[in-house]
N, C-alpha and C positions, 0 to 999 in steps of 0.2 A: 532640598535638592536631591537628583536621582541619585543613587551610586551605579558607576561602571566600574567593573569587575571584571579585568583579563586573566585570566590565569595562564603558567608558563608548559605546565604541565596537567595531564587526566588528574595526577593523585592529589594537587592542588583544588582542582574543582571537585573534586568530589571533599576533598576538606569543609571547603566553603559549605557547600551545600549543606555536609551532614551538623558544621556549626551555625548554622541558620536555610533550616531548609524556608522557610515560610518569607524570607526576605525576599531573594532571587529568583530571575526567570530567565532561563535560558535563552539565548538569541545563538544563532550560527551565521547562516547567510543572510536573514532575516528581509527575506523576500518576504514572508508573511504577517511577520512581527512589525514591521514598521508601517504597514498599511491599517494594519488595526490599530498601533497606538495613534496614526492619524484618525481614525474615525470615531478610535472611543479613549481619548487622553485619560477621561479620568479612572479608566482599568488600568493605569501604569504603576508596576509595582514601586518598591520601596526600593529595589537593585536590581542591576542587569547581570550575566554572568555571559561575559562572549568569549563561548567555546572556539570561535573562528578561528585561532590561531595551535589547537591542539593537533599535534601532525598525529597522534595515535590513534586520534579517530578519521585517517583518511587515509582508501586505498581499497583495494579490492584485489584477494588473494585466493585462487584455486588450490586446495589441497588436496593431498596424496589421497584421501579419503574422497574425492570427487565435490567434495563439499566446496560452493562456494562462499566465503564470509565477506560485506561489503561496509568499510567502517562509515560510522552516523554521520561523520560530515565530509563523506566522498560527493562534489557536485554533483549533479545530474546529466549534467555535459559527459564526464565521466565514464558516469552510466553508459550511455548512450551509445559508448564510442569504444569499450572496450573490448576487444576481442573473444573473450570468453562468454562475458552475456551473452554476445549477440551470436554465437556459435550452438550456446547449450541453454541459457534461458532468453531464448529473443522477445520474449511478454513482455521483459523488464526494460531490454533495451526500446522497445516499441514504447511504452509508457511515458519513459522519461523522454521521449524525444517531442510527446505531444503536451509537456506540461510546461506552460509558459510559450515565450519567445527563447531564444538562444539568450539573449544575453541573462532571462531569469533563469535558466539551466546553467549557467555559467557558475551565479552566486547558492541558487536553492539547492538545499543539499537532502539527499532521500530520508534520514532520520527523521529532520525538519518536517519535510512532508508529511512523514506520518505520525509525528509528533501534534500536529497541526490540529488532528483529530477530525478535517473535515469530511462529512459522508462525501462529499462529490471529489474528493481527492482520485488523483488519476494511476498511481503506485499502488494503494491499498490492494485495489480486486488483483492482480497481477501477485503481491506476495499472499494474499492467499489459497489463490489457485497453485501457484507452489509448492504449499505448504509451508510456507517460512521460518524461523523461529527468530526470536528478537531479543538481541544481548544487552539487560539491565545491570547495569552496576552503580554501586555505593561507597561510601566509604568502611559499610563491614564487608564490602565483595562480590561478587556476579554470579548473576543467575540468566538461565533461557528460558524462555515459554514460547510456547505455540503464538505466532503472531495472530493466529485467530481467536485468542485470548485477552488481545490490547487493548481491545476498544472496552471502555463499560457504560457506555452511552453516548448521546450528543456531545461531540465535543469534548470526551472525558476520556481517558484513559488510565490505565490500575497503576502507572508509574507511581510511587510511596511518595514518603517526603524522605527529601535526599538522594533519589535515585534518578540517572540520566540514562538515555540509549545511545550505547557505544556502537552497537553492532545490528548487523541483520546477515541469513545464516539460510541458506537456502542447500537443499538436495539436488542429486542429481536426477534430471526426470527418467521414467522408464522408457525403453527405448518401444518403438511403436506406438506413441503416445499421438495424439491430435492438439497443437495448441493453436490457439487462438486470441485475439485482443481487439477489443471497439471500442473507441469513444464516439457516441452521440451527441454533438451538441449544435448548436444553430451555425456553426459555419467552421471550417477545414481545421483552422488555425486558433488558436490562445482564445477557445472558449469555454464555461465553467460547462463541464457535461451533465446532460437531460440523463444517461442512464449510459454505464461502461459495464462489461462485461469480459474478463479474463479465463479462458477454459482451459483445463488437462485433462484432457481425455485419451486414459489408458485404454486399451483394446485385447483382449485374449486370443488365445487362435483360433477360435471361432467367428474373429472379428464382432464379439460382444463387448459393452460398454464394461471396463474394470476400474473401480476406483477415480470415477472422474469428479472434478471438483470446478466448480462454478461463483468467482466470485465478482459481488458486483458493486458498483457504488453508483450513489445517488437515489437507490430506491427503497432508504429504511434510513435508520434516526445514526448508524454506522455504519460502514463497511462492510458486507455480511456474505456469508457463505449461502449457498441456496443449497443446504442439506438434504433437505426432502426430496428436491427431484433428483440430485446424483443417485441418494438411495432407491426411486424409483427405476431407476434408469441401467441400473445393475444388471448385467447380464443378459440386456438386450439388446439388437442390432437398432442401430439408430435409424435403419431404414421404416424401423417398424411401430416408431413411436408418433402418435397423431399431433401437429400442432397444437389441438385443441386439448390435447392432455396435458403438454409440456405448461400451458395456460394454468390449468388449472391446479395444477403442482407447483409453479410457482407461489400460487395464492397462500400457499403455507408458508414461502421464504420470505419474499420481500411484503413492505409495507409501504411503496410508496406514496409521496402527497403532492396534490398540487399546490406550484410556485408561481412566480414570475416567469421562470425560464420553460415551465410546460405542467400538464397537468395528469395527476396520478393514474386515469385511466391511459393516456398515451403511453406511460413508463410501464408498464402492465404489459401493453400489447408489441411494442417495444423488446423488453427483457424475453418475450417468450421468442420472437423474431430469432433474439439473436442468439439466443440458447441451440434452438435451429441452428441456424446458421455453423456456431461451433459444433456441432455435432460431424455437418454434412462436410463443410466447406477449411477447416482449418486446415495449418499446414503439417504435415509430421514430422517430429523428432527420430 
């Protein structure tokens, strides 16, 4: 028989965990966890750990330092709806508003999501255009890393055994910045995306590209940065960069493949679209 495993408090779970990390698997909202144990029962672990009831990891707090922190099981609904997101990072608040229906915004909580590991997740490209950082804790303690650090492949991410994601930990963006957000997929509402793209693009007073950062999902095995073309794109006016280069600069970032939902030359021509697009067309901070 499974075991469930509520715990009352963070330092209880992470007890648990650090005395049987290989037992336990986290659930929160478990928008995503109960759809998989219906499709593949026999991946159900040996215990469940539902953090759902942990008030310490929910809330979203602006600090004196501009910094904002948003705890791992604040819903998405939340997100969505809080004044500060949607004032100083509207990416995230735009994100969370297209993932699911409302009522799955309601239960799915942002940790979850990107805990989830999926490349086509709709929050990933959004904190990494950010820059984000992601607060792991254990029962020896908490550490931060760059959330463009989380992923280590399909589906994988570097969490240890024993360690959960309390937190996510965003900057203040610079101000004259360019952001932007798209999801592509077959129709308006609650579909998995063909190819998402989240942009910050700083601007100097020459009105040249500073520091911009491009994250995207659905077009590589995770969530990924398109490094190569920000680093191309340094220090010049975006008036002046040809489509067909943006193309072919991508072809260093993503990798992606054809599916069911669309096929990897679309995603190709796609991602250089809307790379475009945030250049010319986003809005500013």
């Amino acid at each position: 028989m499974t075991e469930w495993r509520r715990p009352r408090h963070l330092r209880e779970a992470l007890e648990l965990l650090g005395e049987s990390p290989d037992r336990y698997r986290i659930v929160a909202g478990g928008t995503d966890v109960m759809v998989e144990r219906h499709l593949h029962p026999e991946n159900a672990p040996a215990g469940w750990l539902d953090i759902s009831g942990l008030s310490e990891l929910r809330g979203i707090a602006r600090l004196e330092t501009g910094e904002l922190r948003v705890g791992a099981m604040t819903p998405l609904s939340a997100v969505r709806e809080d004044a500060a997101v949607r004032e100083s990072w509207p990416l995230l608040a735009a994100s969370a508003a297209v993932t699911g229906a409302p009522a799955i915004q309601n239960r799915a909580t942002l940790g979850g999501n990107i805990c989830n590991a999926s490349p086509a997740a709709d929050n990933p490209p959004v904190l990494l255009a950010y820059g984000a950082e992601i607060e792991i804790a254990s029962a020896g303690g908490v550490r931060r890393i760059p959330y463009s650090a989380f992923h280590a492949g399909y589906r994988r991410t570097v969490l240890g055994q024993g360690e959960m994601v309390t937190g996510l930990w965003l900057k203040p963006v610079p101000r004259g910045s360019r952001q932007y957000f798209r999801k592509v997929g077959t129709r308006a509402a609650q579909a998995i995306t063909k190819v998402g793209l989240a942009a910050v693009v700083p601007f100097g007073p020459d009105g040249t590209v500073r520091g911009a950062r491009f994250g995207f999902s659905s077009v590589a095995e995770t969530p990924c940065l398109a490094r190569t073309t920000a680093a191309a794109l340094e220090g010049r006016s975006p008036l002046a960069v040809p489509s067909g280069e943006i193309g072919a600069l991508l072809e260093q970032d993503i990798a992606p493949i054809s599916d069911l939902r669309s096929t990897g030359a679309y995603r190709r021509q796609v991602a250089a679209r809307l790379v475009r697009e945030a250049l010319q067309a986003g809005h500013f901070q």
